[in-house]
C-alpha positions as a printed NumPy array, in Angstrom:
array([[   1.84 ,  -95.125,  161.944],
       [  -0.219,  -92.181,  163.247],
       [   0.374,  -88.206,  163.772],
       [  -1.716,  -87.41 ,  167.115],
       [  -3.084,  -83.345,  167.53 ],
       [  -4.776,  -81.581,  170.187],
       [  -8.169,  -80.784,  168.835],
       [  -9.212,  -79.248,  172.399],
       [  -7.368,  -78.838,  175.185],
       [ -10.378,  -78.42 ,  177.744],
       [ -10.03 ,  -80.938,  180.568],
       [ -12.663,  -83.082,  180.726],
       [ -13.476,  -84.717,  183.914],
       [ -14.905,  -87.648,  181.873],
       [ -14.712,  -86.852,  178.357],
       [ -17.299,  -89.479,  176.399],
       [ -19.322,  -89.769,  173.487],
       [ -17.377,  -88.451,  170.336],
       [ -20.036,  -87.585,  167.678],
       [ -19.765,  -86.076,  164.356],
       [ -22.228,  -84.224,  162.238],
       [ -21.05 ,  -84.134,  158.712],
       [ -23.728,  -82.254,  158.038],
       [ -22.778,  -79.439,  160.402],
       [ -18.684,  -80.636,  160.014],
       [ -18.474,  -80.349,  163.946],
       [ -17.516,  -82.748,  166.608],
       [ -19.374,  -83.165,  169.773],
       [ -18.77 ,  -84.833,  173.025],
       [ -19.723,  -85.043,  176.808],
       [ -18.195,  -84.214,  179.963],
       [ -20.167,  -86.371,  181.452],
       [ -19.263,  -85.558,  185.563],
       [ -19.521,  -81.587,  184.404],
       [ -22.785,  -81.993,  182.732],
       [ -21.528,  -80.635,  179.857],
       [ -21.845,  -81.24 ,  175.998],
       [ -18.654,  -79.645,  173.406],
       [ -18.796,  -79.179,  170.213],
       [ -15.424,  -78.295,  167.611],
       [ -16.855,  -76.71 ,  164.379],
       [ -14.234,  -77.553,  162.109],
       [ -14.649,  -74.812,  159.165],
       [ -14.276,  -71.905,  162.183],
       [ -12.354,  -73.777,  164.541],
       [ -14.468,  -72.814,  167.609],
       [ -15.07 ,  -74.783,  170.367],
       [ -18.542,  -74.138,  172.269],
       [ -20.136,  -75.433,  175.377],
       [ -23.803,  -76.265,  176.238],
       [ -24.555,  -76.901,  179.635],
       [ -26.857,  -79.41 ,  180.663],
       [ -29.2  ,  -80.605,  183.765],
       [ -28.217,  -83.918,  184.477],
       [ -25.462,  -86.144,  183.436],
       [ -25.268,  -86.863,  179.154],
       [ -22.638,  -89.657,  177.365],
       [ -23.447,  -89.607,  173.965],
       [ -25.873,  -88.44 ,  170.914],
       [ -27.675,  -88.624,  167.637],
       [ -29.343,  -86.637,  165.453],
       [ -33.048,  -87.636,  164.656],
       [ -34.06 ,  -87.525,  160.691],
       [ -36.052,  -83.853,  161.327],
       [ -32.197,  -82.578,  162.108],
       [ -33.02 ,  -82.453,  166.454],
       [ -30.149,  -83.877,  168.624],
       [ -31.124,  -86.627,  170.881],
       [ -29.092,  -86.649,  173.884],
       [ -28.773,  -90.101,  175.795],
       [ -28.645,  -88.425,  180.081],
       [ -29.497,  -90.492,  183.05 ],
       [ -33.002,  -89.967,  182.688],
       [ -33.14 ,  -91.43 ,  179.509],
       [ -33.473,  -89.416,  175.635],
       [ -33.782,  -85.722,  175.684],
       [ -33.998,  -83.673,  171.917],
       [ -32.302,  -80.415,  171.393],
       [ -33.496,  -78.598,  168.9  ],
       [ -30.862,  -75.281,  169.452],
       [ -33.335,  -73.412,  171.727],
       [ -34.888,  -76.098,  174.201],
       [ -34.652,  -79.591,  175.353],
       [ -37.993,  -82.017,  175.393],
       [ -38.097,  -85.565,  176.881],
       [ -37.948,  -88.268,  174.155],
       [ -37.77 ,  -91.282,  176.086],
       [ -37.694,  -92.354,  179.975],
       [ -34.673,  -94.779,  180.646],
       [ -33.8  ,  -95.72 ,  184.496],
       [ -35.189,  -92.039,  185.182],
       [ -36.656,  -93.485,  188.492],
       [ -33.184,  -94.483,  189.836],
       [ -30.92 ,  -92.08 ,  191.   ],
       [ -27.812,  -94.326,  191.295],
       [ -27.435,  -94.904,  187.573],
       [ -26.068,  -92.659,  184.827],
       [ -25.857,  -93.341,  180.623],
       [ -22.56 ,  -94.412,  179.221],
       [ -21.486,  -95.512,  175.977],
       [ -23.878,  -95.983,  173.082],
       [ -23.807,  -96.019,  169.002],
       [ -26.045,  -96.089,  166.314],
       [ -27.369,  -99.42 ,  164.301],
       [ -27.044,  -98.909,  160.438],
       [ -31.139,  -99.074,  161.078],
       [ -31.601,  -96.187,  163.409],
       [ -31.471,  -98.211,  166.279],
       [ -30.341,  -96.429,  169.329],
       [ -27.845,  -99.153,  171.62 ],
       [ -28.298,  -97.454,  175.36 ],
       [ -25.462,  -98.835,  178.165],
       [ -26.267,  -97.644,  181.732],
       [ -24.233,  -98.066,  184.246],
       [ -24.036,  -97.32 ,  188.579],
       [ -22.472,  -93.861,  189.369],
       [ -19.997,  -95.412,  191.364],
       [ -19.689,  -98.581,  188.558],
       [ -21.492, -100.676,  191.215],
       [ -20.979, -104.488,  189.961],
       [ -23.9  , -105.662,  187.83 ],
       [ -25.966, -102.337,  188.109],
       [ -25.677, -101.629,  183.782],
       [ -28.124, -102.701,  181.258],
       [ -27.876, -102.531,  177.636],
       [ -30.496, -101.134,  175.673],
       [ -32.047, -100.892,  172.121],
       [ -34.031,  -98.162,  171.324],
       [ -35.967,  -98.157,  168.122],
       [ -39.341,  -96.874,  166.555],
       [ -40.552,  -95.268,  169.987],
       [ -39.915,  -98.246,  171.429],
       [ -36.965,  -99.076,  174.339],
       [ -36.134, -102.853,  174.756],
       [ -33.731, -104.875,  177.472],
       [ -30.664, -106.537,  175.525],
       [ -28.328, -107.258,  178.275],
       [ -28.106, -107.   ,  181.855],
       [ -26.157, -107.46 ,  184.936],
       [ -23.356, -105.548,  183.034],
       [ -20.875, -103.216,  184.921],
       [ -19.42 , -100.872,  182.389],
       [ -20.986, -101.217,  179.274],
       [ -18.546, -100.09 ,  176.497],
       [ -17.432, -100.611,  173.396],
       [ -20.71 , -101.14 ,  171.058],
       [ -20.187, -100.566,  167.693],
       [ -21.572, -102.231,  163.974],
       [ -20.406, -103.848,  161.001],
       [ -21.403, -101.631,  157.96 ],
       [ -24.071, -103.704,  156.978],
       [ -26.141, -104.684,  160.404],
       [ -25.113, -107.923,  160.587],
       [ -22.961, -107.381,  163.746],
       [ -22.816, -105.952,  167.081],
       [ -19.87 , -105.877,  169.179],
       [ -19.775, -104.132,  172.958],
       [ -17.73 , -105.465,  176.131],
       [ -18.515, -105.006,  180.125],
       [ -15.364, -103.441,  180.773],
       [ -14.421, -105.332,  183.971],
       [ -14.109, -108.999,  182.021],
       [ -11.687, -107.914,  179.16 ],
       [ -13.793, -109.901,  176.96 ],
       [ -15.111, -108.148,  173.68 ],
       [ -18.223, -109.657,  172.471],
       [ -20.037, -110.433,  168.954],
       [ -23.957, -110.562,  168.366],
       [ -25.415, -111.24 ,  164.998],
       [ -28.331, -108.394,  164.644],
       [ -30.974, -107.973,  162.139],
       [ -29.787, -105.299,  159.462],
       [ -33.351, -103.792,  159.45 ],
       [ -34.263, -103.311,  162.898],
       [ -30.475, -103.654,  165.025],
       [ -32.118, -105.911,  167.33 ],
       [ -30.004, -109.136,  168.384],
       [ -30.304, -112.493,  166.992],
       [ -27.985, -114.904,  168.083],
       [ -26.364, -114.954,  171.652],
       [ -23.081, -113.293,  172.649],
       [ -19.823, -114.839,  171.222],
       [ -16.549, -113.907,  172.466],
       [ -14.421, -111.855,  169.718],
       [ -11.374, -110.883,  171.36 ],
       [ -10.136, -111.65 ,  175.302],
       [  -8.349, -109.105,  176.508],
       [  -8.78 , -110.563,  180.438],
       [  -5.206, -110.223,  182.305],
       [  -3.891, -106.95 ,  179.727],
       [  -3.012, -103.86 ,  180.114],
       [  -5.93 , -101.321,  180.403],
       [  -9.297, -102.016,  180.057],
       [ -11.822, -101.657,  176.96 ],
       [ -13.435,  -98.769,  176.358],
       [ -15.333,  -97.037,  173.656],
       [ -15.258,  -98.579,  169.991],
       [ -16.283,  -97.346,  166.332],
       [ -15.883,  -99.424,  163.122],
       [ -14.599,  -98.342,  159.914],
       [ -15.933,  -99.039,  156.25 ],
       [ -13.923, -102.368,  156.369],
       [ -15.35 , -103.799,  159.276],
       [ -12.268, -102.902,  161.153],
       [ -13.124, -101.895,  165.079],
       [ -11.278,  -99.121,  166.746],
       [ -11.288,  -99.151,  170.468],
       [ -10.024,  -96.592,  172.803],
       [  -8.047,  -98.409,  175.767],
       [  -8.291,  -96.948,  179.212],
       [  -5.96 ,  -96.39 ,  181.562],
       [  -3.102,  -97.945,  178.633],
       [  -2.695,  -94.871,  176.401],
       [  -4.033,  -96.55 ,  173.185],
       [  -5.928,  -97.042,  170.575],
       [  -6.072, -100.612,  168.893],
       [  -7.27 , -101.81 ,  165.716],
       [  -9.405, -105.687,  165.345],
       [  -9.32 , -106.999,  161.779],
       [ -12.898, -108.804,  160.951],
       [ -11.475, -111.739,  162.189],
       [ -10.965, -110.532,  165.91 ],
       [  -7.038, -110.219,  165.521],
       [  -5.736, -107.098,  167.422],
       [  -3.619, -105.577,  164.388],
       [  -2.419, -102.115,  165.475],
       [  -1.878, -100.472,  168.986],
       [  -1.239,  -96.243,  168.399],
       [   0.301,  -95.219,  171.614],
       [  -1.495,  -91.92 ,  172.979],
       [  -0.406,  -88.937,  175.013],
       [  -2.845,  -89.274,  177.702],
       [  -3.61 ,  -92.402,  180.156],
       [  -6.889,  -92.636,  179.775],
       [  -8.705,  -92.696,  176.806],
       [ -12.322,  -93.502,  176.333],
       [ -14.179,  -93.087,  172.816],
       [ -12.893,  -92.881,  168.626],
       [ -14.955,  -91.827,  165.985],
       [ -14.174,  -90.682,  162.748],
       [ -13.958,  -87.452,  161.269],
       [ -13.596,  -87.846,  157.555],
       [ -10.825,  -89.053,  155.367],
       [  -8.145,  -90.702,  157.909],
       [  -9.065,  -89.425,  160.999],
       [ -10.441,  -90.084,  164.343],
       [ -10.969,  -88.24 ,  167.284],
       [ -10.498,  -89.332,  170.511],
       [ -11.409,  -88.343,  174.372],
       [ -10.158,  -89.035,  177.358],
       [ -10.173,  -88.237,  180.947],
       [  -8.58 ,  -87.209,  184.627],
       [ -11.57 ,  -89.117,  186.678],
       [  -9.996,  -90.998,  189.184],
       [  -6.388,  -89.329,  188.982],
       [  -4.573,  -87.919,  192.09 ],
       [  -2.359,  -84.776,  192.057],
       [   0.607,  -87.151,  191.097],
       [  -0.842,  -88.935,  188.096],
       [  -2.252,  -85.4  ,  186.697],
       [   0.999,  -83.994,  186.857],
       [   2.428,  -87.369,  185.2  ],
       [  -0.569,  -86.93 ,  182.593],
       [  -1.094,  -82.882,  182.031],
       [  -2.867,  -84.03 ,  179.279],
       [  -5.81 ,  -85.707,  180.481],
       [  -9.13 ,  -84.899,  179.636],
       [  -8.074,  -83.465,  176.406],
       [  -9.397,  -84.348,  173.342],
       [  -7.496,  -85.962,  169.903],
       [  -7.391,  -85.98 ,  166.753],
       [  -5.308,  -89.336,  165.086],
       [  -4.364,  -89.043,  161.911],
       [  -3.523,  -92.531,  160.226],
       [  -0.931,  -93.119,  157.854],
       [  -2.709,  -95.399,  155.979],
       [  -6.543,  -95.393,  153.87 ],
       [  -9.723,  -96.242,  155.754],
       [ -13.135,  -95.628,  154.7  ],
       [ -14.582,  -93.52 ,  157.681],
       [ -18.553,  -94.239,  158.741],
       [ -20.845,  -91.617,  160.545],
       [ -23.579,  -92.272,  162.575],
       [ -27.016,  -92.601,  160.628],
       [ -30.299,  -91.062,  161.688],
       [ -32.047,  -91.894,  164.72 ],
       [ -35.365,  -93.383,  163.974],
       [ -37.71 ,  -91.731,  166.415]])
């Protein structure tokens, strides 16, 4: 069904935020307890490390070619030499951090917060878009999962704690909601919980289960169609590649001595090669 590889064997405390820049063919992601952002370029096969000042989950990369770095304070932009404040998110409050987050088809930013000790109900979901940030959700505990169809028309993202993966109708030109939250797939009672999510070219969702050592596949319809088992416990984000391939973090947060010698893998971070054709989708530019 799938061959699994080691892309990088660097322990991540809480590895997050796979991103992918065709453009530069290298994969990035967070440790986000370390402070720390990887990147894997793939024509050299060198992994490097940039540290940063606060916590950081995930990125983009605005239209003038800067990264924009979603921290705990809210958007910074790297632009190789020095980091600038873009936006202000929850800066004021100390006892929140960024988590997952993915790119409309518009540009639109989607911005989950959470509590840095996943205090119930402390996590918003955000949209930025155009210079603007706007309140989607709230009273969310672990905001995961968001991803969107390939033509706008959908959102999905879960609060981790329910096992309920969710489905809002957006606006293809702007990524902001405009329906209410339908349930897609209830996953309350299973194995694992939800984590992150990316959808393919076929409007197939990939989603990264933690603490179950898989990676499902939801047709369109919300039908759970394919579990690949993985060789760590806890993994947290896919996202594609190019051609048939995802990668895939995970983490040791949480573990004692036992389970890390049960899991010597954890915190490593995947490549999944599928046995079978799917059209791969990469984030689009951020619209500043």
């Amino acid at each position: 069904m799938a061959a699994i590889d080691f892309l990088s064997r660097t322990h991540c405390h809480l590895g997050e935020g796979p991103f992918f820049c065709d453009r530069r063919d290298t994969l990035f992601w967070f440790d986000i307890v370390e402070k720390k952002r990887y990147a894997h370029d793939f024509a050299t096969g060198t992994e490097t490390v940039l540290d940063l000042p606060e916590m950081a989950s995930a990125m983009g990369v605005a239209a003038d070619g800067r990264d924009v770095i979603f921290t705990e304070t809210g958007l910074l932009l790297w632009d190789g030499t020095d980091l600038t404040r873009c936006a202000a998110i929850e800066a004021d409050n100390p006892q929140t951090r960024s988590n997952d987050a993915r790119i409309h088809p518009s540009g639109a930013f989607w911005l989950g917060t959470m509590g840095k000790g996943a205090e119930p109900g402390s996590g918003v979901i955000y949209r930025w878009f155009a210079g603007s940030v706007d309140l989607l959700f709230d009273n969310i505990t672990i905001p995961n999962a968001i991803c969107f169809s390939p033509d706008g028309t959908t959102a999905w993202f879960t609060d981790t704690p329910t096992g309920k993966l969710m489905r809002v109708a957006t606006d293809p030109a702007t990524g902001a909601p405009t329906g209410e939250p339908q349930l897609f797939f209830d996953h309350s009672g299973g194995t694992g919980g939800l984590d992150g999510a990316v959808c393919d070219g076929g409007g197939n969702i990939w989603n990264a289960r933690w603490g179950a050592s898989a990676l499902d596949c939801y047709a369109p319809d919300g039908t759970r169609t394919t579990t690949i088992d993985l060789p760590v416990t806890q993994p947290s984000c896919p996202a594609f590649v190019g051609g048939n391939r995802l990668a895939v973090t995970s983490a040791w947060e949480n573990m004692d001595a036992a389970a890390r010698t049960a899991d010597p893998d954890a915190g490593a971070t995947l490549i999944v090669t599928l046995d079978v054709d799917i059209e791969p989708r990469f984030e689009p530019a951020l619209h500043l």
